[in-house]
C-alpha positions in Angstrom: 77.9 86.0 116.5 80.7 84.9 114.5 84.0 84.4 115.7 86.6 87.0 115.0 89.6 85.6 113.2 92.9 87.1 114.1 96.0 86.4 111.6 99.8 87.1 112.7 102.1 89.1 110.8 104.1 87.8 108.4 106.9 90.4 109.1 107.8 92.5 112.1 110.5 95.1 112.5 111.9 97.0 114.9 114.0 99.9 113.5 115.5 103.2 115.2 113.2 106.0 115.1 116.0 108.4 114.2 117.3 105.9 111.2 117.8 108.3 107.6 114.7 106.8 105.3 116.7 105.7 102.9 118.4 103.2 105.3 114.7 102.4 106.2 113.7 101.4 103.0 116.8 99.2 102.8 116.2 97.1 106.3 111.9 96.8 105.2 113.0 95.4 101.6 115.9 93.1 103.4 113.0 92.0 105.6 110.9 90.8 102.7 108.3 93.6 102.8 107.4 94.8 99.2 107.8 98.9 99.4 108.2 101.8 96.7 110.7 104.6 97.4 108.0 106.1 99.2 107.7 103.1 101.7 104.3 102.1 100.7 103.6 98.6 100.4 103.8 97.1 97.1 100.8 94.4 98.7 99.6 93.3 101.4 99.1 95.7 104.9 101.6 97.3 106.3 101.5 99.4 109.8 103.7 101.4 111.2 103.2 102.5 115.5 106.0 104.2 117.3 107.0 102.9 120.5 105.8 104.6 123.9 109.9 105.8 125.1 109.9 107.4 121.0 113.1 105.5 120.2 112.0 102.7 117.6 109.3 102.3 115.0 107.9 98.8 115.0 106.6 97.7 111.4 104.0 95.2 110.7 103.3 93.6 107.6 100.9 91.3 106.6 101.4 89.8 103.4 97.9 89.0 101.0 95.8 86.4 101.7 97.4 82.8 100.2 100.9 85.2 99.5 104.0 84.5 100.4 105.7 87.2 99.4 107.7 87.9 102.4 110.4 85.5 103.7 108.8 82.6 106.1 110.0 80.4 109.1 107.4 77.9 108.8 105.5 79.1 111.4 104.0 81.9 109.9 106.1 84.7 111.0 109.2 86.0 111.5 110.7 88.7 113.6 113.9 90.5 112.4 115.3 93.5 114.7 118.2 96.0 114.0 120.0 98.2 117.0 
């Protein structure tokens, strides 16, 4: 059997679940994730869960394979939060 291969997002962010969209789309593009107005991504995989109290939205993005669109620490992710 082969060996699953798991790969880290290059982006996460945590974001009020009550923000106003358009303020949403703002912190996503200021994180480096490529969205349209409607907050689809532009490339790569991005995925949205809602944390269990319902008071944040934590996105994930994961940019194409060999991309770099998204800004980097080196390490291969970064994790950017606004309160």
């Amino acid at each position: 059997m082969a060996k699953a291969t798991h790969r880290k997002a290059t982006v996460t962010l945590k974001l009020p679940l009550d923000i106003p969209s358009d303020a949403e789309l703002t912190a996503l593009r200021d994180a480096g994730i490529p969205v349209d107005d409607r907050g689809v991504a532009a490339s790569g995989f991005l995925y949205m869960r809602t944390t269990s109290d319902y008071r944040s939205h934590i996105f994930r993005w994961f940019a194409n394979s060999g991309s770099m669109d998204g800004p980097m620490d080196g390490s291969g992710s970064e994790m950017a939060s606004m309160r």
